[in-house]
C-alpha positions in Angstrom: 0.0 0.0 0.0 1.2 3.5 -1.0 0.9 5.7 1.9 2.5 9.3 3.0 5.7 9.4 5.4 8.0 11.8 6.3 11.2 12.1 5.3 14.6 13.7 6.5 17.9 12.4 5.5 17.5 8.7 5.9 15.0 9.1 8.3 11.8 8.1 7.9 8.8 8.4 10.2 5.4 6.2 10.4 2.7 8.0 11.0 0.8 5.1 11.9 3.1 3.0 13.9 5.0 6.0 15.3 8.1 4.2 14.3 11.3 5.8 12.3 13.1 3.9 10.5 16.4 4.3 8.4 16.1 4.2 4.8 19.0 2.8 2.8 19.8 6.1 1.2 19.0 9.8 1.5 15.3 10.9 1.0 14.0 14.2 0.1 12.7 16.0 3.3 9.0 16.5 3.9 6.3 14.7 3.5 6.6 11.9 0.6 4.5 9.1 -0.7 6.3 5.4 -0.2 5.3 1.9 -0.5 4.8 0.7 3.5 5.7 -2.6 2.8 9.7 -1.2 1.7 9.0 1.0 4.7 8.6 -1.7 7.2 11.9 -3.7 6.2 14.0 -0.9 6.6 16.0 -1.3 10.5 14.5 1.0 13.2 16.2 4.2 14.2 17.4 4.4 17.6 15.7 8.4 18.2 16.8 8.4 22.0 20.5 8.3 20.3 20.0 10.4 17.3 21.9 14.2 17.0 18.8 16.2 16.4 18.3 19.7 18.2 14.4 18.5 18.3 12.5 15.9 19.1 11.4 13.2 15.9 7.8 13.4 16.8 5.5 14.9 19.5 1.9 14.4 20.7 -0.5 17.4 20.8 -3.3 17.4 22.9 -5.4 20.0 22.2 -8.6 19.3 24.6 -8.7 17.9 27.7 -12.3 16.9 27.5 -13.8 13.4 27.0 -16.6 11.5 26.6 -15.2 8.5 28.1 -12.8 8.2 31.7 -10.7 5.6 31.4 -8.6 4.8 34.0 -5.0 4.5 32.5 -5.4 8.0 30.7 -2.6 9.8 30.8 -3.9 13.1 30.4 -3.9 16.1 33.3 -7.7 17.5 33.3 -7.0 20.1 35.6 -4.9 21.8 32.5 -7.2 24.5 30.7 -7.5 24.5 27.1 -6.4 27.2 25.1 -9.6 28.5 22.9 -9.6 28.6 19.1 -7.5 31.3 18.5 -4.6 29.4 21.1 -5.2 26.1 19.1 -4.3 27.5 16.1 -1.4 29.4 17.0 0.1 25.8 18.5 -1.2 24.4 14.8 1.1 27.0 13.6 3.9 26.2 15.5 3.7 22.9 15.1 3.5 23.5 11.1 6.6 25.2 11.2 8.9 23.2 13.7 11.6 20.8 12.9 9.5 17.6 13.4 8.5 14.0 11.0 5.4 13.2 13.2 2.6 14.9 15.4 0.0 12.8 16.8 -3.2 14.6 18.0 -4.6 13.1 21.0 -6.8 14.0 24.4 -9.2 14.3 25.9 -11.0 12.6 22.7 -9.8 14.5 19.8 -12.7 14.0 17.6 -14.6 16.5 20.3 -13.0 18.9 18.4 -14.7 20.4 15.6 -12.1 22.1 14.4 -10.0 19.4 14.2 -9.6 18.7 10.2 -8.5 22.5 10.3 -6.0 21.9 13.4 -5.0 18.8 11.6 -4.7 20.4 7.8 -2.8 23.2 9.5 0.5 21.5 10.5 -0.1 19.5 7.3 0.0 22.2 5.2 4.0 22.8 6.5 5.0 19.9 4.5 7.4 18.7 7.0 5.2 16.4 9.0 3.2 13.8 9.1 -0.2 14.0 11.4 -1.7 11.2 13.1 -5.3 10.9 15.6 -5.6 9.2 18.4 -8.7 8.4 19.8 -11.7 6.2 21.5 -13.4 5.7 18.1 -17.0 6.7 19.7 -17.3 9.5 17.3 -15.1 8.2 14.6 -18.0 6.5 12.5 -19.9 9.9 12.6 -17.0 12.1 11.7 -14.4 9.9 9.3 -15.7 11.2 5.6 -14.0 14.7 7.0 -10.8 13.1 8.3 -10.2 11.8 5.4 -6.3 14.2 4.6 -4.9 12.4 7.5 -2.1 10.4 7.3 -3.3 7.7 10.3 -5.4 7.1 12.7 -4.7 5.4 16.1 -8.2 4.2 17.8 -7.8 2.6 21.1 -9.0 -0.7 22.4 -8.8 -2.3 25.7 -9.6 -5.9 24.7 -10.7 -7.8 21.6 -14.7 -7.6 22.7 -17.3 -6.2 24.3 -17.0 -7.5 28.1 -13.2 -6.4 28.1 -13.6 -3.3 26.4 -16.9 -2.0 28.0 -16.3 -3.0 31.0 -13.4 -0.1 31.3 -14.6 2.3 28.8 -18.4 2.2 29.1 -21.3 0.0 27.8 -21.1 0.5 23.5 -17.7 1.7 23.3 -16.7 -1.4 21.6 -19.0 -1.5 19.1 -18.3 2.5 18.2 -14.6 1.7 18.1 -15.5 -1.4 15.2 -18.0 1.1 13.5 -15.0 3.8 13.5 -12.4 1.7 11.9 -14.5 0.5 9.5 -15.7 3.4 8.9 -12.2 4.7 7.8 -10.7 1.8 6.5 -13.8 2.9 4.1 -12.8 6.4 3.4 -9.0 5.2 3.1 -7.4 6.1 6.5 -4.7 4.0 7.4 -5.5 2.4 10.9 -3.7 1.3 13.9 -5.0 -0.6 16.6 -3.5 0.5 20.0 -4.2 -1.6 23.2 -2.3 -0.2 26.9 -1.3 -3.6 28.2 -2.1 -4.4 31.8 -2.5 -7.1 34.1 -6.2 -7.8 33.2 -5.9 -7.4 29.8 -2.4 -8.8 28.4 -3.3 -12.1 27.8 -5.8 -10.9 25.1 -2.9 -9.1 22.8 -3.3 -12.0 20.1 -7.0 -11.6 20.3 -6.6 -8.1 19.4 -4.5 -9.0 16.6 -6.7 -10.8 15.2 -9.8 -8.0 15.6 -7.3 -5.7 13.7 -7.4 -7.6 10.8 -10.9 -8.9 10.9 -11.6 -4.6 10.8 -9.2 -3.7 8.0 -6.6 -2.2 10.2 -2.8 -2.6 9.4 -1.7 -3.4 12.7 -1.6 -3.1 16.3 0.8 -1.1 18.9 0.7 -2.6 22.0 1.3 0.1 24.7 3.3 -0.1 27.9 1.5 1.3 31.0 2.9 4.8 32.0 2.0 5.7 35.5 1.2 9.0 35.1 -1.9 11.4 34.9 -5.2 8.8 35.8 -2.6 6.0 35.0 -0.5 6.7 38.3 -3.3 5.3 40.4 -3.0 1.8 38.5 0.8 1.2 38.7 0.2 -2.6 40.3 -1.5 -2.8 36.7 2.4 -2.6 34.7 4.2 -5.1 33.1 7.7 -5.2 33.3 9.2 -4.2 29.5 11.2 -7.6 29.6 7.9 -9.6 30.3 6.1 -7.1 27.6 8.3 -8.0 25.2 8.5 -11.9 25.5 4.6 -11.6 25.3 4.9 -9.9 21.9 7.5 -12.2 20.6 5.4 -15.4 21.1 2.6 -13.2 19.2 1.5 -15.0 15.6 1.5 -11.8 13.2 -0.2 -12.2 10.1 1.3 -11.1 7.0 1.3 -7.6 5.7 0.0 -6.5 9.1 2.7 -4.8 11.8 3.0 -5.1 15.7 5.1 -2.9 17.6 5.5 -2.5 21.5 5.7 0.5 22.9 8.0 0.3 25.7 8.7 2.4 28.9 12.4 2.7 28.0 11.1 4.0 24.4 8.6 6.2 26.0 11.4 7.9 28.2 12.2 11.5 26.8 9.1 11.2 24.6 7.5 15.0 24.0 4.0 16.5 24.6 2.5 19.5 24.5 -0.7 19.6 26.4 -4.4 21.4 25.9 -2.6 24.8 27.9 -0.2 24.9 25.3 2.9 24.3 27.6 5.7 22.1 26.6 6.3 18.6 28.9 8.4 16.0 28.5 8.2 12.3 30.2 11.2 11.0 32.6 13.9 8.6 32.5 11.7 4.9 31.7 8.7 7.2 30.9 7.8 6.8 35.0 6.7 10.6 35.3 6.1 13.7 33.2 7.5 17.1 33.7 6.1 20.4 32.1 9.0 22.7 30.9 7.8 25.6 29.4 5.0 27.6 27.5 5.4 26.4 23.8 6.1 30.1 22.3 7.9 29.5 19.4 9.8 26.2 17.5 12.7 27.0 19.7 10.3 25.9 23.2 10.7 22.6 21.5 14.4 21.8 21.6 15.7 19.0 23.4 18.9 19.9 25.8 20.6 17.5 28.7 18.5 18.9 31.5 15.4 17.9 29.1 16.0 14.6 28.2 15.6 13.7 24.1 13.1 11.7 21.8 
């Protein structure tokens, strides 16, 4: 499948997976068109070790509110979000900075109803990719108009009903399944993402399977970050060494792509939250520490006291 990356040097970043990956030779910078298959063979880039003055990719979260509260969220609600005017000034910035991916998340994005706009804005830079994240309730309703993005990530707590629901809220599971086919139908590259936890872990193949049964083209499998409603659930985390023996015994099926988010991967990772201030997560991703109001590209820079992604 043809589908849109971005490029810089031999860097090349996934806007569904959230991977980068190293491409055998130079690229032209920006966003450009490449077969995913190729993409997926090329050997991961270490970003933690890379020289870049900015981070690879960030996550945005615009809003705070949600129509669901589930427990692992990792968001702050006691930050206030910016108004319009704020969100597109961030938009700009974004737009403009030194970055291959930003991944829009929450709150629940699709709350949003500027959101195609917030979304076409950094876009419209040309430098990076742009990704959603989100609980698929709304995704059904609103997926003909997200149809310029590059990904979108819809979350999912188990491969049914009782799993799901029971965590989310009666129905969720069935909006999620409406929402990814909903997009696969408009074209949207999809990505399955499941946070693993105790109760849940022993499902991950199950949720493999959904993924393909809906049409998407794979599954990241999330390590537990205690931090925002997630710091209440900690006895809930995996170690990464038993994470990762989990995913290895997974059975993948072809074309489709499973990646494990770590905590070590996680550590250094950048977000800039609904008040527009700059944070950044700790060393194994184990807290989250705001830095600084995001002003300009320059608010994004990585430095020693900051840690890097």
């Amino acid at each position: 499948m043809k589908r849109v990356f971005s490029a810089a040097g031999r860097l090349v970043h996934d806007p569904a997976v959230g991977l980068t990956h190293l491409s055998p030779h130079e690229l032209d910078p920006g966003r450009i068109t490449l077969d995913d298959t190729l993409v997926a063979q090329w050997p991961l880039a270490d970003v933690a070790r890379l020289e870049r003055s900015t981070p690879v990719s960030v996550c945005w979260s615009p809003i705070v509110r949600c129509n669901l509260h589930c427990p692992q969220c990792l968001d702050d609600i006691s930050v206030r979000e910016l108004d319009r005017t704020g969100q597109a000034r961030i938009a700009g910035i974004l737009a403009e900075a030194d970055l291959l991916g930003v991944d829009i998340s929450g709150g629940e994005p699709l709350l949003l109803r500027d959101l195609p706009a917030r979304a076409g804005r950094v876009a419209a830079g040309g430098r990076s990719v742009v990704s959603v994240t989100t609980n698929g309730w709304h995704l059904a309703r609103r997926a003909k108009e997200l149809d310029r993005l590059d990904a979108i990530r819809v979350s999912f707590d188990g491969p049914d009903a009782n799993t799901h629901d029971r965590m989310r809220g009666e129905g969720s599971f069935q909006r999620g399944c409406d929402g990814v086919r909903a997009a696969v139908a408009h074209q949207i590259p999809v990505q399955l993402q499941t946070v693993l936890m105790q109760r849940n872990y022993q499902a991950a193949q199950q949720v493999i399977d959904l993924a393909a049964d809906l049409g998407a083209l794979g599954v990241t499998l999330l390590q537990m970050l205690p931090i925002g409603a997630g710091a209440s659930l900690s006895a809930e985390m995996l170690t990464d060494e038993r994470a990762s023996a989990l995913v290895s015994a997974l059975k993948v099926p072809a074309g489709m792509q499973v990646r494990l988010r770590s905590r070590r991967s996680a550590a250094g990772f950048t977000v800039i939250r609904a008040d527009g201030r700059v944070w950044r997560n700790g060393d194994q991703a184990l807290s989250i520490s705001g830095l600084r109001p995001l002003q300009s590209a320059a608010d994004l820079a990585l430095t020693g006291s900051d840690g890097a992604a």
